[in-house]
C-alpha positions as CSV (number, residue, x, y, z in Angstrom):
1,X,-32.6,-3.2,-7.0
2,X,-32.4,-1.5,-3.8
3,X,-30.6,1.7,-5.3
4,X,-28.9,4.9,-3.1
5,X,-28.0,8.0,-4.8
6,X,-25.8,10.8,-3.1
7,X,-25.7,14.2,-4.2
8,X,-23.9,17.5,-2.6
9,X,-27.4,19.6,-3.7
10,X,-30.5,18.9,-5.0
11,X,-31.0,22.6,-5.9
12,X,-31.9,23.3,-9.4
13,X,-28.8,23.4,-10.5
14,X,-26.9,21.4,-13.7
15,X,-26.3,18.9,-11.4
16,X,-29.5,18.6,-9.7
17,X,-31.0,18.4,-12.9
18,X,-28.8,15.4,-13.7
19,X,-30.2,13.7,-10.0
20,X,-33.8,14.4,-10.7
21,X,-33.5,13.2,-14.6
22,X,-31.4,10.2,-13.1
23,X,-33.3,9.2,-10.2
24,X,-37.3,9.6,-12.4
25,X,-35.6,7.3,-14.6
26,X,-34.8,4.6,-11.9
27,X,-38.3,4.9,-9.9
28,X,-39.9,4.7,-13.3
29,X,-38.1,1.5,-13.9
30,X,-39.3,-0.1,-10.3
31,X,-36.0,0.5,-8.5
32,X,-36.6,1.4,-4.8
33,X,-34.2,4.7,-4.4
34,X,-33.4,6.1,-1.7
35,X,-31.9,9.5,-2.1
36,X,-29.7,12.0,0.1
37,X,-27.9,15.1,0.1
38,X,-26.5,18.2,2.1
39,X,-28.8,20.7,0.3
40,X,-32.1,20.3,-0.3
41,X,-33.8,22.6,-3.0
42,X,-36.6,22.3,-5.3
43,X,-35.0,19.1,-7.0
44,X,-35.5,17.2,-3.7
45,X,-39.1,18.9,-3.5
46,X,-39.9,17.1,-6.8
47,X,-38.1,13.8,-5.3
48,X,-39.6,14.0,-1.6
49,X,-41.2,10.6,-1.6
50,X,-37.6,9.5,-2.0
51,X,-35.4,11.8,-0.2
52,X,-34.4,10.4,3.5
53,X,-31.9,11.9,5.9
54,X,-28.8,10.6,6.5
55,X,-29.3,9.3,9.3
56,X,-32.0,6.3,8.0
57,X,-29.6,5.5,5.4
58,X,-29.5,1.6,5.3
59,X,-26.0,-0.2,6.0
60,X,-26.3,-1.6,2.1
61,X,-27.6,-1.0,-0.9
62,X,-27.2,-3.3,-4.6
63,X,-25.6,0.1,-6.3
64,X,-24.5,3.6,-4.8
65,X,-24.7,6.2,-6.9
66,X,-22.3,9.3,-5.7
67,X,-21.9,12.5,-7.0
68,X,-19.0,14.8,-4.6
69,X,-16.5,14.3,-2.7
70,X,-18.2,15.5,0.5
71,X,-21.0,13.0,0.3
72,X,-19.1,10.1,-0.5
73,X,-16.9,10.6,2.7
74,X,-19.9,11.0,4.4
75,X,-21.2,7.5,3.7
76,X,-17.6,5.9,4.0
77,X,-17.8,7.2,7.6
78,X,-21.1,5.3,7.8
79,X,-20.0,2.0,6.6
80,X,-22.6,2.3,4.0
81,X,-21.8,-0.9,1.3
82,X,-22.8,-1.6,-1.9
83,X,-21.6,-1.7,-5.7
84,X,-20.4,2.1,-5.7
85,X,-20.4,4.5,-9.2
86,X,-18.6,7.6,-8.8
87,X,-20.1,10.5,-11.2
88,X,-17.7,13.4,-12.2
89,X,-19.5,16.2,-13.9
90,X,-16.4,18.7,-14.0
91,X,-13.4,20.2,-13.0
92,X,-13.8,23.4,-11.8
93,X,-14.5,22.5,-8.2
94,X,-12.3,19.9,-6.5
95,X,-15.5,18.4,-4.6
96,X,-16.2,16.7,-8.1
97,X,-13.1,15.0,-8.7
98,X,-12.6,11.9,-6.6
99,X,-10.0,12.7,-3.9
100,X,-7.1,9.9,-4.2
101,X,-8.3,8.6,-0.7
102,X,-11.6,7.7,-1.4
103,X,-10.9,5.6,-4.6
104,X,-10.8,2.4,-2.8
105,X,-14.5,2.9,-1.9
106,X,-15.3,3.2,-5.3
107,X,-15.8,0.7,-7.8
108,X,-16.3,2.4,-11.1
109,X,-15.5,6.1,-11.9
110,X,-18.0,7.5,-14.8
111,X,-17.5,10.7,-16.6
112,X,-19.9,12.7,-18.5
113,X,-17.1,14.0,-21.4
114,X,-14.0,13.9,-23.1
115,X,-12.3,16.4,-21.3
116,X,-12.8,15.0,-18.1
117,X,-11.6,11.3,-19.5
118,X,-8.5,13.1,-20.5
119,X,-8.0,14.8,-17.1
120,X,-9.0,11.5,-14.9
121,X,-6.6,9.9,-17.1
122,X,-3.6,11.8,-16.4
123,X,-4.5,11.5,-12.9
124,X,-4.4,7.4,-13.2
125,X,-7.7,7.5,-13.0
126,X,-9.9,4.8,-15.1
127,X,-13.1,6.1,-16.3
128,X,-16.1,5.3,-18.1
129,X,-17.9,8.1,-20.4
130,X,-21.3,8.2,-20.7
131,X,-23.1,11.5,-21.6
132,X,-25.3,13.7,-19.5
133,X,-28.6,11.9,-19.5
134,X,-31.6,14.1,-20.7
135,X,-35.6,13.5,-20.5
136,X,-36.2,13.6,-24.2
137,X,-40.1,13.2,-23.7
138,X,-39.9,16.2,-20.6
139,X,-37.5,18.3,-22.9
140,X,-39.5,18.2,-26.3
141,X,-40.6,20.5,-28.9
142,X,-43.5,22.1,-28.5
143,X,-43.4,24.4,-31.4
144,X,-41.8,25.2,-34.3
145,X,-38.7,28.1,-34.9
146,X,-39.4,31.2,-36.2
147,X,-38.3,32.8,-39.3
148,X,-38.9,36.1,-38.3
149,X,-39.5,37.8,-34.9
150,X,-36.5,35.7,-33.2
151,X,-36.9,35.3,-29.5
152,X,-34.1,35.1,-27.4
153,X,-33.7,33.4,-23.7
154,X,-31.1,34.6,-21.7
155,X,-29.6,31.7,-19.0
156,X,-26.4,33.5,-17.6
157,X,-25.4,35.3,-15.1
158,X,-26.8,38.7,-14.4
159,X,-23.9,40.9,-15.4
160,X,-24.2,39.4,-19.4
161,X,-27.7,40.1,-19.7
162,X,-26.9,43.8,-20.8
163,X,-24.8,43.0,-23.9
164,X,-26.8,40.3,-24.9
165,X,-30.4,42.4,-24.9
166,X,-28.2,44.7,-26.6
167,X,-27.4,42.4,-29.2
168,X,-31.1,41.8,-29.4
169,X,-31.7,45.1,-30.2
170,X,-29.3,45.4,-33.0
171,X,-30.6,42.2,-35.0
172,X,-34.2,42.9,-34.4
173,X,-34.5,40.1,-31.7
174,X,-36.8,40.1,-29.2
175,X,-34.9,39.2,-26.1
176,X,-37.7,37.3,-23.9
177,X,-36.4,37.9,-20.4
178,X,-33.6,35.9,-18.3
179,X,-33.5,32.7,-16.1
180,X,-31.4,32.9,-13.8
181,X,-29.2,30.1,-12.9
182,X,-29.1,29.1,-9.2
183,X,-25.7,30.6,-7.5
184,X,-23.3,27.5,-5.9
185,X,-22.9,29.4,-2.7
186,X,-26.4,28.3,-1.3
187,X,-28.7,30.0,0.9
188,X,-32.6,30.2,1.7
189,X,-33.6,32.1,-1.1
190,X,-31.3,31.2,-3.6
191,X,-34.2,29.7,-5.3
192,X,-36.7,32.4,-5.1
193,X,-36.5,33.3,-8.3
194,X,-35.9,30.1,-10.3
195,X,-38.9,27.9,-12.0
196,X,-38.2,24.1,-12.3
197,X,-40.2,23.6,-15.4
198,X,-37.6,25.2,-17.7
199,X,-38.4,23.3,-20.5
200,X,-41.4,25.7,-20.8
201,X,-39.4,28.5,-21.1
202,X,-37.1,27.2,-23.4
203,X,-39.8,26.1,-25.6
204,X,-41.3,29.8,-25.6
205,X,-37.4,30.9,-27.2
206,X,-36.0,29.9,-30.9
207,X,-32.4,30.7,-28.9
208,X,-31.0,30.0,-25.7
209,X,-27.9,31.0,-24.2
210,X,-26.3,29.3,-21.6
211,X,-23.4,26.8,-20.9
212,X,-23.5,23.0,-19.4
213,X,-27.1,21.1,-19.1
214,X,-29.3,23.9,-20.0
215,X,-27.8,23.4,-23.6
216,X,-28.1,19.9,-24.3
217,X,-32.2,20.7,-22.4
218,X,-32.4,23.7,-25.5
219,X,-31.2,20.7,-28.0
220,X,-33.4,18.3,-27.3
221,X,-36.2,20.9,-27.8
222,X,-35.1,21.4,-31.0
223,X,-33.9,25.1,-30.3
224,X,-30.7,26.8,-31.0
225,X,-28.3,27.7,-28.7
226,X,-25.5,30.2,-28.0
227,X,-23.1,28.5,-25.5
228,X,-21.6,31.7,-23.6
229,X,-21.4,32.7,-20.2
230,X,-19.2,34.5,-17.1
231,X,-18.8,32.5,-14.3
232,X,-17.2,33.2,-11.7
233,X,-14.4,30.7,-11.9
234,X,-13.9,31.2,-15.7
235,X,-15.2,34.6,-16.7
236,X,-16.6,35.8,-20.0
237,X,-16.1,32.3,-21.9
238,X,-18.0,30.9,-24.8
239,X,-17.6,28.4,-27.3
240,X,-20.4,30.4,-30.0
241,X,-23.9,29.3,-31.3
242,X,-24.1,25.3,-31.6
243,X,-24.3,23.7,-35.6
244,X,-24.6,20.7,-37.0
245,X,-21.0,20.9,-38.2
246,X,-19.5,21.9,-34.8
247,X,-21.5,20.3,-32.0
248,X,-19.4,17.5,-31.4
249,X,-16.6,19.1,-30.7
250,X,-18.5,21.5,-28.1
251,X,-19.9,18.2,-26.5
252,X,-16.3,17.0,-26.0
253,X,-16.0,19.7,-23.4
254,X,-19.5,19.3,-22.3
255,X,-20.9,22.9,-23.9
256,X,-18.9,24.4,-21.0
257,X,-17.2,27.2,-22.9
258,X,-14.1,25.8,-22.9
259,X,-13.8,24.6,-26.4
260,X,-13.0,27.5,-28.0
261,X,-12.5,29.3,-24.7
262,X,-13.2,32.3,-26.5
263,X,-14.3,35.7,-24.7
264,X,-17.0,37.7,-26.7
265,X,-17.5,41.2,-27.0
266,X,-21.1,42.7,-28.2
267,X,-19.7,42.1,-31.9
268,X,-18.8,38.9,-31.4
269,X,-22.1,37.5,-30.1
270,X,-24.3,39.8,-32.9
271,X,-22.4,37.6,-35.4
272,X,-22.9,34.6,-33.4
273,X,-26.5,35.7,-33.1
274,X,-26.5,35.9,-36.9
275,X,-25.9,32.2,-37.3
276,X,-29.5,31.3,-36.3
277,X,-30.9,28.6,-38.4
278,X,-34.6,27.2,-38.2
279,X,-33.5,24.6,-40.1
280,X,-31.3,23.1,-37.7
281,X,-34.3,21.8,-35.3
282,X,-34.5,18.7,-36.3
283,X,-31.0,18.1,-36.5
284,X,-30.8,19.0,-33.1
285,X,-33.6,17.0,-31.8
286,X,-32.6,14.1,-33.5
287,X,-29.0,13.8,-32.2
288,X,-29.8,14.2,-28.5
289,X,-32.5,11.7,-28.6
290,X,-29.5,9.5,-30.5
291,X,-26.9,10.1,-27.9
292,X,-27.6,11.3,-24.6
293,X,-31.7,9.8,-24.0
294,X,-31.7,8.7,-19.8
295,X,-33.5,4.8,-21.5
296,X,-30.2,4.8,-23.0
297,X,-27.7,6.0,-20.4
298,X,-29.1,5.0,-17.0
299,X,-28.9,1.0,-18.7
300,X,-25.1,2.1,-18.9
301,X,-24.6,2.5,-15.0
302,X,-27.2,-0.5,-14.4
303,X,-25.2,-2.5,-16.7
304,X,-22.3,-2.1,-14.4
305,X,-23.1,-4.0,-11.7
């Protein structure tokens, strides 16, 4: 199929993550893709052979897959045709949630959890869920946990990092240093400091804390992970350290925090530290390969048209 895919960013961000993840998956499978966006980053780097400007975008395609509000218009305004899939991957910014004026473009609206279903929902919205695809064979284990000498890898924003190296240094952690996530108010060096190969750097940590993609990534590496963050539209928000008995639940609000919604002081995330179970590894691995593998999901959207 002759495939387009339309993204706000291709920056290394949770949802530029989902685009390369997405878009590997189709070229793999023999699709010609043609991708576009606003803002190129190091995603589109990776995906160069396949990113065009918008301006050589053909007048069809056999499926559109969109991603904002702001790039959908854009294609609208260019008579672009085809069998369009609208992606919503939250609700924090209204760019993500299909405007009421563009749903006549669109011929299927997919959603990537629960709590966005609910939300489309009540805005008359029909949806379809299907789960954030991840590379399980890029975002694999490469070691075991430890049992002593826990390392810690730190995926918030700056202003956390304090606390949690403190609560490093209370357990007898060793926090292992901080990734930082890419800001969504872009600029030419937002990227300076960020490395696209993250799966190695999870893979050097027994725990990772973080919210959205960079949790089901830590999963499917068979790591643990803390989900806990302060962002800027939400503030100190966490939902606590993932478990076999309480993972669903955090997935139903995509490990965004918002489960729970709990704030945590140091206390609170030394005893959430404490919960750190080697044991759980497998588990983890096991149920992402299960329920969010990109073989699985991407035959969800082609199955669509």
């Amino acid at each position: 199929m002759n495939i387009l895919v339309a993204s706000n960013n291709l920056k290394t961000t949770g949802l530029g993550t989902f685009i390369y993840t997405q878009v590997s998956e189709l070229i793999s499978r023999g699709h010609n893709v043609d991708v576009v966006t606003f803002h190129n980053g190091k995603v589109g780097e990776k995906l160069s052979s396949n990113v065009i400007e918008l301006d050589n975008v053909k007048k069809s395609y056999d499926l559109i897959l969109t991603h904002q509000n702001d790039i959908t218009f854009e294609l609208i305004n260019r008579n672009v045709s085809g069998y369009v899939i609208f992606t919503v991957h939250g609700l924090v910014y209204e760019n993500d949630i299909p405007k009421e004026e563009i749903l006549y473009y669109i011929d299927k609206v997919v959603c990537v959890s629960q709590a966005i279903q609910k939300f489309l929902s009540e805005k008359n919205i029909d949806s379809l869920l299907n789960y954030q695809p991840v590379d399980c064979e890029r975002f694999s284990p490469k070691n075991m946990l430890r049992e002593k000498n826990i390392k810690v890898l730190s995926m918030v924003r700056g202003e956390l990092n304090n606390m949690i190296r403190c609560a490093c240094e209370i357990l007898d952690y060793e926090y292992i240093g901080w990734q930082k996530p890419v800001e969504y108010y872009f600029h030419s060096h937002d990227e300076d400091d960020v490395i696209f190969n993250v799966e190695d750097r999870i893979n050097e940590a027994d725990i990772v804390i973080g919210i959205g993609r960079i949790i089901y990534e830590s999963l499917s590496c068979g790591r643990n992970a803390l989900v806990f963050d302060a962002r800027e539209y939400q503030g100190n928000l966490g939902d606590g350290m993932v478990t076999p008995d309480n993972i669903d639940n955090f997935i139903m609000d995509n490990f965004s925090g918002r489960y729970n919604n709990k704030s945590f002081s140091l206390e609170d995330l030394v005893e959430e530290l404490k919960k750190y179970d080697s044991t759980y590894s497998n588990f983890f691995r096991n149920h992402i390969k299960t329920n969010f593998n990109v073989k699985d999901l991407i035959d969800k959207y082609l199955e669509l048209v």
